[in-house]
N, C-alpha and C positions, 0 to 999 in steps of 0.2 A: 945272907940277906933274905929274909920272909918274902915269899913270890905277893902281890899285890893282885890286884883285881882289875882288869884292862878296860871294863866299862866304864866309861865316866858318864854316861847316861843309858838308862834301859832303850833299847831300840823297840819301836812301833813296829805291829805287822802292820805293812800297805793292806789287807784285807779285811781286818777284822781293826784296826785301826788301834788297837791296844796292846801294852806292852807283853814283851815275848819274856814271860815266864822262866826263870831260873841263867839268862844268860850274865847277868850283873853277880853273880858266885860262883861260875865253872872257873876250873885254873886247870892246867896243864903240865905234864912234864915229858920235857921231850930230849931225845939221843941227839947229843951232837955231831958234826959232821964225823968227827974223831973218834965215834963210836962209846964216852961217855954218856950219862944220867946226866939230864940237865933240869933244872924246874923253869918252866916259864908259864905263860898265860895265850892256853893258846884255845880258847873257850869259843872264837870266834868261828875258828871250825863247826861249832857245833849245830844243834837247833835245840829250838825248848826243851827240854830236860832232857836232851841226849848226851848219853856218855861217851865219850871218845880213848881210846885206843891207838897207841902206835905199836904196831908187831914186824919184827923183821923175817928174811926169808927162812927161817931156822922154826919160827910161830911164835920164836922169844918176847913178852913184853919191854917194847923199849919205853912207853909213854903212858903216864894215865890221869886219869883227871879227876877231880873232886867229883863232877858229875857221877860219874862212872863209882865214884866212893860213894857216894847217896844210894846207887842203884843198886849195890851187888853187897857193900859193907866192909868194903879191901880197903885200906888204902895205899899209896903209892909205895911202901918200903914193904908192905906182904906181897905186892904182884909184880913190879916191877922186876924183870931176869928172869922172871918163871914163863914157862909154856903159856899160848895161852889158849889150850885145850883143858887146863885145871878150870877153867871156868866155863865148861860148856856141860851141861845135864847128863846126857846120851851119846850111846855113840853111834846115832845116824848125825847128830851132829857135827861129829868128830868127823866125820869121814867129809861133811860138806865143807869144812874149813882144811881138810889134809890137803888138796890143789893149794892151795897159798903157802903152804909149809916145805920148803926143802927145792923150791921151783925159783932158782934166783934170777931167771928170765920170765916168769909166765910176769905179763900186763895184764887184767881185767878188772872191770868194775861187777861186783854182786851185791845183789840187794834179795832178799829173805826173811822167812822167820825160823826162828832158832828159840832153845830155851837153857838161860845160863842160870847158875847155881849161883845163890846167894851166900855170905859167908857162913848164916845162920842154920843151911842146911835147907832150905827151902826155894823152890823150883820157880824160877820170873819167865815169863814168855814176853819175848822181845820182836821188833824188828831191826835186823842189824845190815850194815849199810859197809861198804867196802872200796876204796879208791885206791887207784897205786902208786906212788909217786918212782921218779926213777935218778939215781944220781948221776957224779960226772963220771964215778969209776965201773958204772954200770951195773951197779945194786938195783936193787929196788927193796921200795919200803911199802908196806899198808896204813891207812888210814881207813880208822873202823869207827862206827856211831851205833850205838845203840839204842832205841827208846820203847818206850811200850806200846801195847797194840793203840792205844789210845793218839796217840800222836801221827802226825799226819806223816807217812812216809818221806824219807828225806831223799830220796831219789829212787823212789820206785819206778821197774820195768815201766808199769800201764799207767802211771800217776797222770791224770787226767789236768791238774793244773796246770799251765804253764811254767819252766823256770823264772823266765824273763819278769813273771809278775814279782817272785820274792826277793829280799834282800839278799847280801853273802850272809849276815850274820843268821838265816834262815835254811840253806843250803851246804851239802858237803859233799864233793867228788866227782867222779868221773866225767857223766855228759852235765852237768850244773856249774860247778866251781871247781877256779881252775886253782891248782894252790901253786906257790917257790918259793922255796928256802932258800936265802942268801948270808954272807960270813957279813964279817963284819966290814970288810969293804967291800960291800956289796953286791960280789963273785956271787951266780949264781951256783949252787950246791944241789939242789931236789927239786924239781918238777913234775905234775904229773901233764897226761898226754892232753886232758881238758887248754889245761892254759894255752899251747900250742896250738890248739882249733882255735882260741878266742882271737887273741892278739896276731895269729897267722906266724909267729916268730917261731922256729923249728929247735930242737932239742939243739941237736949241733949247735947251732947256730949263737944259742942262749947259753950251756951250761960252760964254769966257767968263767963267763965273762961277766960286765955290769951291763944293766940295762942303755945304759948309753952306748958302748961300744957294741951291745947286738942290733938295737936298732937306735941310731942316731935321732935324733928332732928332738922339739921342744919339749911335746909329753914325755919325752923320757928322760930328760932333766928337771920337769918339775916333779915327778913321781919319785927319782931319786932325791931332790931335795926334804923332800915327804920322810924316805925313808931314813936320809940322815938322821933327819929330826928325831923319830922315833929310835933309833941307837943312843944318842946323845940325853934325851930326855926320859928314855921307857915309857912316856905316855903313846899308846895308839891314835892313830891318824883312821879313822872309818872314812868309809865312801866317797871316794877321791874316782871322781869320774875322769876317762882318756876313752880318746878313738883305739879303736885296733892299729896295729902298727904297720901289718900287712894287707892285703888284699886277701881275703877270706873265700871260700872256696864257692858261694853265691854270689861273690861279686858287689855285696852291699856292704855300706859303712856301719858299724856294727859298734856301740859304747858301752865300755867294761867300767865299772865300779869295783877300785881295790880297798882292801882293808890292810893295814900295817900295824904289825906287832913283834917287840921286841921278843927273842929267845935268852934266856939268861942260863950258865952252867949249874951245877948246886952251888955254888958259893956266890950265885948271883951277879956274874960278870957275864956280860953282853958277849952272846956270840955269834948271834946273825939277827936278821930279821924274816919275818914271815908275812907274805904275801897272798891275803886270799881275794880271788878276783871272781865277779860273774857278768854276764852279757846283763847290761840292763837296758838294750835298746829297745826292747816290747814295755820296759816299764816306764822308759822315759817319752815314747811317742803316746803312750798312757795316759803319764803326768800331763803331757802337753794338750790331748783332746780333753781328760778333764780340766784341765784349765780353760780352754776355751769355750764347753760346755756349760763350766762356772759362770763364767763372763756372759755367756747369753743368756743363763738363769737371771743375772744380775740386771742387764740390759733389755733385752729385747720384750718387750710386749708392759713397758712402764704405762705404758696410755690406752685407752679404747681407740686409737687414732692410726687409721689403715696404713695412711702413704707414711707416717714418723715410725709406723712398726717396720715398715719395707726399710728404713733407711737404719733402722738398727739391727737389724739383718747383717747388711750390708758394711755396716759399722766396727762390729764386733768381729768378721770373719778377716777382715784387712789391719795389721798383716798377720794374725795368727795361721789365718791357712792359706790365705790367698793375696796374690797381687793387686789380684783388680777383681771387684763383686760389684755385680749388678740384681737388681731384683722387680723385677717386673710383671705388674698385676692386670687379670682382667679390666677393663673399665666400670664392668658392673662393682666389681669389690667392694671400690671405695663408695658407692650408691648404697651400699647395704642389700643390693640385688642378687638374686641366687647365681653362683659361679658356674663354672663349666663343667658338666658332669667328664665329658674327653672331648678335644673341637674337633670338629669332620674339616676334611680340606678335600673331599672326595669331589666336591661342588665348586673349587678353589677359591673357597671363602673362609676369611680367618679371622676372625673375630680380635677385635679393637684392644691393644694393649699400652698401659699406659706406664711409663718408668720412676717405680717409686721409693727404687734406692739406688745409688752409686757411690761406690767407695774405691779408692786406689792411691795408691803409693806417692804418687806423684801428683802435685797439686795443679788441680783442675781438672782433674780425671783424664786425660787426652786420649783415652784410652775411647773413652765413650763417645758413642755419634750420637746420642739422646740425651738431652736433660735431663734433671728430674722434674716430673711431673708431665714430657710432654709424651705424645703419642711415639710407639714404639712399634718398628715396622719386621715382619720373622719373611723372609723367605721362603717359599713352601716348599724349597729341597732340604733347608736346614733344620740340625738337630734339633732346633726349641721349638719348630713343629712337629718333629719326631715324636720330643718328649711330650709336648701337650696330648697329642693323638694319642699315644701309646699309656701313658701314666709312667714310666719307668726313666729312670737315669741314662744321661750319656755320656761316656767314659772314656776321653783321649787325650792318653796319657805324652802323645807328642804332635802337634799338629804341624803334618806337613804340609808348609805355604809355597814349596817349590815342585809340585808335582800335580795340582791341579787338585783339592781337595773341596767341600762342598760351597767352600769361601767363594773359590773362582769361576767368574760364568754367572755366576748366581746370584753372589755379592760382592760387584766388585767394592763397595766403598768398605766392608767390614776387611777384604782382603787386604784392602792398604792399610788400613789398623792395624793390622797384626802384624803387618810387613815392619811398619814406622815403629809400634815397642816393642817388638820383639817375643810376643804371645806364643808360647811355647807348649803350652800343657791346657788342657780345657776340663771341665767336666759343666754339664749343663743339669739339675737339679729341678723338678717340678715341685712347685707350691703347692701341698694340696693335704686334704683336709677332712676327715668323716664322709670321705667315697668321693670327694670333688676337686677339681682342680681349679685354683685361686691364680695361677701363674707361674713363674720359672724364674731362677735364680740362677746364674752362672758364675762360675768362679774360675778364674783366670791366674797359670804363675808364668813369671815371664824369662828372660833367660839370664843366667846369673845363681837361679835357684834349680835345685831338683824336680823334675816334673813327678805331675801326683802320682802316688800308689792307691791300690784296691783300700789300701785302710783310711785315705783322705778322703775316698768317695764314702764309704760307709758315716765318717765324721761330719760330711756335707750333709750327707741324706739325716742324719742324728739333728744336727743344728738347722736344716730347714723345716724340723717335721715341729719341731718346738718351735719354729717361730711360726709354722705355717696353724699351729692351735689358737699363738695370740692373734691373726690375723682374721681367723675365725671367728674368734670370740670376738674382733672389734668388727665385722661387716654383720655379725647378726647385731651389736651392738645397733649400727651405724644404721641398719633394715628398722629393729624396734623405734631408733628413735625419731628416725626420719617417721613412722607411719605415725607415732604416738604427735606428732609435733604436726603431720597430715592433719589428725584427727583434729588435735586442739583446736588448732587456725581453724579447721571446718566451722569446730563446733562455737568458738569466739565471735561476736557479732564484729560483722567486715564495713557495716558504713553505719553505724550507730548514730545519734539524733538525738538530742533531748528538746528538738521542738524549738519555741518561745521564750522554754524557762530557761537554755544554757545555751552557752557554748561548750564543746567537752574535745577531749585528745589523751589520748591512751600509749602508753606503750606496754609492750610483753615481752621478754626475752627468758628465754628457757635456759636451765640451770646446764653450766658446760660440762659438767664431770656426772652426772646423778642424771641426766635425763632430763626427759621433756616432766612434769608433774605436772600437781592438778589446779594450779592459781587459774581464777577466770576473774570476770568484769565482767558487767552487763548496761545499757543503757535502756530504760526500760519505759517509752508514754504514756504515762495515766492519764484520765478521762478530767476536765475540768483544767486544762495546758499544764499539770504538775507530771514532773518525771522524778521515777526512781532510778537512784542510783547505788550497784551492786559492786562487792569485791567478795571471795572468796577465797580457802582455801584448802586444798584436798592433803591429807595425809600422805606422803609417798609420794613415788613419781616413777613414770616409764605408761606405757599406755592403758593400764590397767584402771590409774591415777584422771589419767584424760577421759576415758570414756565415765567413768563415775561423774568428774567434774560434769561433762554433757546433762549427765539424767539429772543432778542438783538447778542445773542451770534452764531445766527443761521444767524441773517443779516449780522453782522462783518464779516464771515467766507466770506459769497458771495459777499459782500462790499469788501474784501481782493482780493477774487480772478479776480476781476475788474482792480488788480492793479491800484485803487487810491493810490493818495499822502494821508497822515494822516489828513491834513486840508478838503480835500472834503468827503473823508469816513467819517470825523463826519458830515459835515454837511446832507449827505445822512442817516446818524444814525438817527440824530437829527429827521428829516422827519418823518423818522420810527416810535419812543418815540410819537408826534405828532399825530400821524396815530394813536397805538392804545388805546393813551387818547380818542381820540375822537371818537376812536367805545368802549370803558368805558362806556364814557358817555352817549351814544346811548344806551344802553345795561341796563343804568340806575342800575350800581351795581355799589353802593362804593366800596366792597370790592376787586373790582379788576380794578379800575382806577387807571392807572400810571401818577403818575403827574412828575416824572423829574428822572434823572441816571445822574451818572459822568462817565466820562470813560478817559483811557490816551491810546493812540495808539502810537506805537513806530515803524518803521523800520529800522533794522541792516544791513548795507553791509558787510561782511566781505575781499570785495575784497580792496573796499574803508576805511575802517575802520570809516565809516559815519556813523550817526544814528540819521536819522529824527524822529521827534516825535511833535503831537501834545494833546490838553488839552481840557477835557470839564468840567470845574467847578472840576476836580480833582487834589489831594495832589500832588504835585509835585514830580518827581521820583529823586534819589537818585547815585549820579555817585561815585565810592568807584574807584581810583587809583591803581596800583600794590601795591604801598606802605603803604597803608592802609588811603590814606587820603580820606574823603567823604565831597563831595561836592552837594548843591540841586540847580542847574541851574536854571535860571530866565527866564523862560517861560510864554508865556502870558496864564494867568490859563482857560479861556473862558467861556462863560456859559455852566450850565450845559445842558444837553441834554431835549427838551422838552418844552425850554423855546422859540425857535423858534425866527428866523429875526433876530441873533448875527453869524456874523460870524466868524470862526474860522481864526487861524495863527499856521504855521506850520516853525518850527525852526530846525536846522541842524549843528550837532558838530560833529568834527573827535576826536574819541575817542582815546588814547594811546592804546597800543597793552595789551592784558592781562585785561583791564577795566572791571569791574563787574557793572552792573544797576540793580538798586532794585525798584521794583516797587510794591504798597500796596496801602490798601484802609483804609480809614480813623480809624478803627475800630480799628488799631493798634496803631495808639497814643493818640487814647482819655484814658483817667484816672481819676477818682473822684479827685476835686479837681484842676488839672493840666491844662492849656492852652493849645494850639495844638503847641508854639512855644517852651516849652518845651518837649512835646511829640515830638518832632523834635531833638531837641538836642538829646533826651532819645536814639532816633533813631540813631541817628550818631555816638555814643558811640558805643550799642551794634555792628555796621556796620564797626566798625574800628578795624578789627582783619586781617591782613592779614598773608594771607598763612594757614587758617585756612579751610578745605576742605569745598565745597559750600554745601552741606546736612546739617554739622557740624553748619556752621554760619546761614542757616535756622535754624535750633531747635534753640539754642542758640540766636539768636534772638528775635524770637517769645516769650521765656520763660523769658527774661530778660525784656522785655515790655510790658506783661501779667503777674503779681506778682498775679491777682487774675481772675476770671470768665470774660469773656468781656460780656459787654452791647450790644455790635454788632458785630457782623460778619466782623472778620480777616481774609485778605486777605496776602500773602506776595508770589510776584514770583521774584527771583534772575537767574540774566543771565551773567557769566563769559563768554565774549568775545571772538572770535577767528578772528584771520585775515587769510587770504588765502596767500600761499606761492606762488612768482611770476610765478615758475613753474606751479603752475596750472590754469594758464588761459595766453593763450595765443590770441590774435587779430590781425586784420587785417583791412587794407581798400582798397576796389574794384573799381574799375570803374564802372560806368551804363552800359558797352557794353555788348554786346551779349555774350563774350567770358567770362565776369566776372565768368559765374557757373561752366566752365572747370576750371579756376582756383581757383576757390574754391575749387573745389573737391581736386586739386592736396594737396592745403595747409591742410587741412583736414586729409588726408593719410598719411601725412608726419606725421604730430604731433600726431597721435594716434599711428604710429609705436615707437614714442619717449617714450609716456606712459606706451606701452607695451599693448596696446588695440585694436589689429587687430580685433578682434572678432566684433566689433562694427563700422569697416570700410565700409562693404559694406551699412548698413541702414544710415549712417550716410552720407556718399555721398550720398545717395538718399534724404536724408533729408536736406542739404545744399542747393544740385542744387535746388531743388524745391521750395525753401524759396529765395534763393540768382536769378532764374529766376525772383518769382514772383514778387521780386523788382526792376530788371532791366523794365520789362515791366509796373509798377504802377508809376516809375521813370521816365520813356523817357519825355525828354524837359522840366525839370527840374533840376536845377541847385544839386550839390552835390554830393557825392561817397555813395559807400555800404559799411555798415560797419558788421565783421564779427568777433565773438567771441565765443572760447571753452572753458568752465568750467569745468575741473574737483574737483571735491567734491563726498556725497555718490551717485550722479546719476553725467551723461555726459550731459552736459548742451550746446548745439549751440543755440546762439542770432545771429540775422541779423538783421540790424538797414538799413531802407531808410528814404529820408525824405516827404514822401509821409503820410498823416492823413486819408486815405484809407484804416483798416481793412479788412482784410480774413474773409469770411462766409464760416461754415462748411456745405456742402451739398451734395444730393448723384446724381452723374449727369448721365445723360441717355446716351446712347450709340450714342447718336447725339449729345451729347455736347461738344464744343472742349473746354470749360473752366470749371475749377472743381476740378479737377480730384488730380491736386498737391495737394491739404490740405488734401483733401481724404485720398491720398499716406502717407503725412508727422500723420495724425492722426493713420494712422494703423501701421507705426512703431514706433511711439512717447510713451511712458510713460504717458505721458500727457503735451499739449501743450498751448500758449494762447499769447496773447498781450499786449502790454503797450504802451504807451502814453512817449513822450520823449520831451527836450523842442525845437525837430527843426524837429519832426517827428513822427516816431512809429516804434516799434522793437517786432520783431516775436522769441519768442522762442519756443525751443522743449527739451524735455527731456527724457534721456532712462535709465534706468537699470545697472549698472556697470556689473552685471551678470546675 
């Protein structure tokens, strides 16, 4: 029967993670117990493209392999029976292979370079690899690999790898892989001295017999059922992990990885199986810390959120390493405050710690004397002061609780913890972080399980230093956003007032995952009782976002007090946005380039019941009825702010009396999922409650179109309207003559006695004549009247209209100057005073004080 190919899949190197080269085509052929040629597949022996060799004490070829046929050009019926000194070069060669030849006692493993003859006549330099196996009647056999200098030595003297990292189908002999040959009822026949170190089971002891009657238990009945299998079927069984069978000469539990493959004679009948075994306990504690380290890749630092990063910490280590994990943070942490560079206790003062993870086995943590989230108290004898002082790890690997260890005396309530579950093994781990310490992590096994080794501590220090980067990353998080969300609120107006013309109510809530950004409001009093009303919105967000919002909110305010129309204030915004992109980019900092804001400006009259308003690239505002109907006006939307050379349009509605305007910034109808034109309906729903008190229908807004955290930064301000009752505002129109300011004053007096406002008569006629002169004189020989009007609202408001485009400068005139002096006068009894722009003129007003 044709020998068959024993891989039924290419094996992965664990290192390099890709398959191992040439082992799916070695085959083998090997001497039976009975001193026969046998062909089997024994390829597993090998490593990537090593050729294998079986030689007896005489140097006869008894085995050889395809491999070994690729490499040299022989195949199995030219070399097999012959020396196997015909296939070495030289004879310094010859002489380092004569020890193996003729020496039916010597045992050693050798590994070297040699150089063997190809069949072609041309000279291979090799490194060739040598193991000895020994029988029951006290032979002994070689097992030899070959491969070229290119390949990574298969068991070199200095080989710097570890075994434990490779597979068997990687490794061959002496201190690596242990190999045994068994008949066909599973007597063992050949062993070398490796197997014997693994599984601790002694030559005596083994050859001979089955694995069951050398060493009894369960692995040695499923491992024989293994290898039944493989006699019965010829398919190979790979990597069938078992503990060692004995006690091992360091005294640790130790897990071998066997491979099983059938032997067949030339005529292809089964005549034992093959056994190649290696320690995989460094590869499997491996597997396990990379799996654990996977899982905290996976898990740990999902959020910017300090105390949910502590508790997945805590999460992920229980139970892959530990019983019971704690993880506990400065208090500043979660503030976003700077952490602890090392605490001093020299002054015996320990700084405030707060518990913001616990995870254990048993549910309710019993283990723990702290919540999470509440304050956590260290002892200044104990190691989590140690560790915080120090910076380094604490390492006890058995904590004894019956001899007075730092537990006792010091703390007695942690001592009865340990006493009640049974706390066995400790290691205490510091949080910490680009030169800082954030807090301490301690990991607990209890009894039941192994207590830790040196390589669980290195695992702990691995999985806290990764989580201690997210926790970094979320307290500088947690520092930015807090200062940026400082900022904002600073720079927000905090008790806003639109006067006579509204009532108003605002909310703001900053976006949960992205930061604080740059949405603002404003409520803004113009002169003549009409207020503007502002929303905004800044590109970006985190504090870079907030301080820009400040300087846009700082021009608006002086942009307002200009009394522009809505349409030029933006376009003088727009400017601004422009401006300081382009010292951004001068400045050469991405992080604080403004590329674009929306904004809507609105102005209310209340005497007019008007309300102009214009758009820059923002949501359209919102007009709600008395009777609850809502309406979004068709406004031209404009570019946004920034984009420069669009100019604005500015639109004009007389609102019914009692109208509410709701104005917000986009953050409020975006939704996973949803359009912005149903985030608009969404809008119009919640907006349509009337009679519903304006704070009431702010929350209740806000909460009905926010079902979960926003993505950005909500803005919402509401302005229940007011109109001015005709009694308070009275006007008039003048003539340009000279007599115009006596009559002013008269009308003046008259209607402030009406209001019941003597108190304000004498400043106020000085304040008219002087405004109502300096128009008759900027007026002369020009056509049109003086126009003169009293507000009352919370301040006493006189406007005087000419139609002259010749502003007043305020200045302080010298005692030779005969012009001056009025603004002078009307500024020192005025409240504060100023101009506007009209479409046939300009009109001066002044304002004072009701009281």
């Amino acid at each position: 029967m044709a020998s068959e190919t024993i891989w039924h899949q290419t094996p992965a190197c664990p290192i390099c993670k890709g398959p191992i080269a040439g082992m799916e085509e070695g085959r083998l052929m090997l001497e039976s117990p009975q001193g026969g040629i046998t062909s089997t597949a024994l390829e597993a022996f090998g490593t990537p493209r090593a050729a294998l060799t079986m030689f007896d004490a005489d140097g006869i070829v008894v085995a050889w392999s395809r491999t070994a046929e690729r490499l040299l050009g022989y195949g199995a019926r030219k070399i097999v029976g012959r020396p196997v000194h015909v296939l070495l070069a030289d004879s310094e060669d010859r002489a380092k292979l004569s020890g193996f030849a003729g020496y039916t006692g010597l045992k050693v493993d050798w590994s070297g370079t040699i150089t063997l003859l190809h069949r072609s006549g041309r000279s291979i330099g090799v490194r060739l690899s040598i193991s000895s196996l020994s029988g029951a009647d006290g032979r002994i056999r070689w097992m030899a690999a070959a491969s070229d200098n290119t390949v990574f030595p298969l068991w070199a003297e200095d080989g710097g790898m570890s075994a434990s990292l490779l597979p068997s189908s990687c490794l061959l002999g002496g201190r690596t892989t242990g190999i045994v040959v068994r008949d066909t009822e599973l007597r063992c026949t050949w062993v070398n001295d490796a197997q014997c170190v693994k599984d601790g089971v002694p030559p005596a002891q083994r050859l001979g017999r089955t694995l069951a009657e050398a060493a009894p238990g369960t692995d040695a009945e499923t491992l024989e059922e293994q290898m039944s299998h493989v006699l019965e079927s010829g398919v190979p069984v790979l990597n069938v992990e078992y503990r060692a069978f004995m006690p091992t000469p360091d005294g640790k539990e130790h897990i071998l990885a066997a491979s099983f493959f059938r032997l067949d004679d030339a005529s292809g009948r089964p005549l034992g199986v093959c056994a190649i075994s290696v320690n995989v306990t460094g590869l499997r504690r491996a597997r396990e810390r990379l799996a654990i380290l996977g899982e905290a890749g996976k898990w740990i630092g999902t959020t910017l959120d300090v105390m949910r990063t502590g508790q997945e910490l805590a999460d992920v280590a229980v139970p892959l390493l530990a019983d019971y994990v704690t993880v506990d943070l400065a208090d500043s942490v979660p503030l976003g405050e700077e952490p602890l560079a090392r605490t001093c206790t020299e002054a015996g003062r320990i700084p405030g710690f707060r518990r913001a993870g616990v995870a254990s086995l048993r549910r309710g943590a019993p283990e723990s004397l702290f919540g999470r989230g509440e304050p956590v108290h260290f002892p200044p004898a104990s190691p989590f002061t140690s560790v915080l002082r120090s910076g380094k790890s604490h390492f006890e690997p058995v904590v004894d609780i019956s001899t007075g260890t730092w537990v006792d005396g010091h703390d007695a309530a942690r001592a009865a913890k340990i006493r009640e579950n049974g706390m066995r093994s400790l290691m205490v781990v510091p949080v910490q972080a680009r030169g800082t310490i954030l807090g301490v992590a301690a990991f607990v096994r209890t009894l039941g399980r192994t207590p830790f080794e040196e390589d669980d501590l290195l695992l702990a220090e691995e999985l806290v230093s990764r989580a201690a980067l997210s926790l970094e990353n979320a307290r500088r998080y947690a520092r930015e956003r807090h200062t940026a969300l400082a900022l904002q609120r600073h720079l927000l107006p905090h008790n806003a007032s639109a006067g006579a013309a509204a009532d108003v109510a605002w909310r703001y809530v900053p976006a949960d995952h992205h930061g604080v950004g740059g949405d603002w409001f404003d409520v803004i009093p113009l002169s003549g009782a009409r207020v503007a009303l502002v929303v905004g919105d800044i590109v970006g967000h985190g504090i870079n976002a907030a301080a820009t919002m400040g300087q846009l909110r700082a021009a608006v305010h002086t942009l307002a007090d200009l009394e522009l129309p809505p349409d030029e204030l933006l376009t003088h915004l727009d400017q601004q946005v422009i401006r300081l992109a382009e010292a951004s980019a001068a400045s050469r900092d991405d992080a604080i380039a403004t590329t674009a804001a929306t904004c809507l400006y609105a102005v209310y009259d209340p005497i007019t019941r008007s309300c102009s308003m214009a758009r820059a690239g923002h949501p359209p505002p919102a007009i709600i009825d008395p009777q609850g109907g809502v309406t979004f006006p068709d406004t031209p939307p404009g570019a946004p702010l920034g984009v420069g050379g669009v100019p604005f349009e500015a639109v004009t509605w007389e609102l019914p009396r009692g109208s509410m305007l709701a104005l917000y910034t986009d953050g409020l109808l975006e939704a996973p999922d949803l359009d912005i034109d149903t985030g608009m309906k969404r809008l119009r729903s919640a907006l349509a409650r009337p009679g519903l008190p304006l704070e009431d229908l702010c929350t209740t807004t806000v909460d009905a179109l926010l079902a979960e955290a926003p993505r950005d930064d909500v803005t919402l301000l509401l302005a229940r309207t007011h109109s001015l009752s005709p009694c308070d505002v009275a006007s008039w129109q003048l003539s340009s003559a000279p007599a115009a300011a006596g009559q002013a004053r008269a009308l003046v007096t008259r209607q402030l006695r009406q209001w019941g406002l003597q108190h304000l008569t004498a400043s106020t006629e000085l304040i008219v004549s002087e405004l109502v002169t300096n128009a008759t004189l900027h007026a002369a020989g020009q056509q049109g009247t003086i126009g003169l009007r009293l507000i009352r609202h919370a301040q006493l408001t006189c406007e005087v209209y000419d139609t002259s485009h010749s502003h007043p400068r305020m200045r302080h005139p010298r005692a030779t100057d005969e012009n001056g002096r009025g603004i002078h006068l009307v500024t020192q009894l005025s409240h504060r005073w100023g101009t506007r722009d009209t479409s046939d003129g300009k009109m001066i007003w002044s304002e004072q004080k009701l009281r």
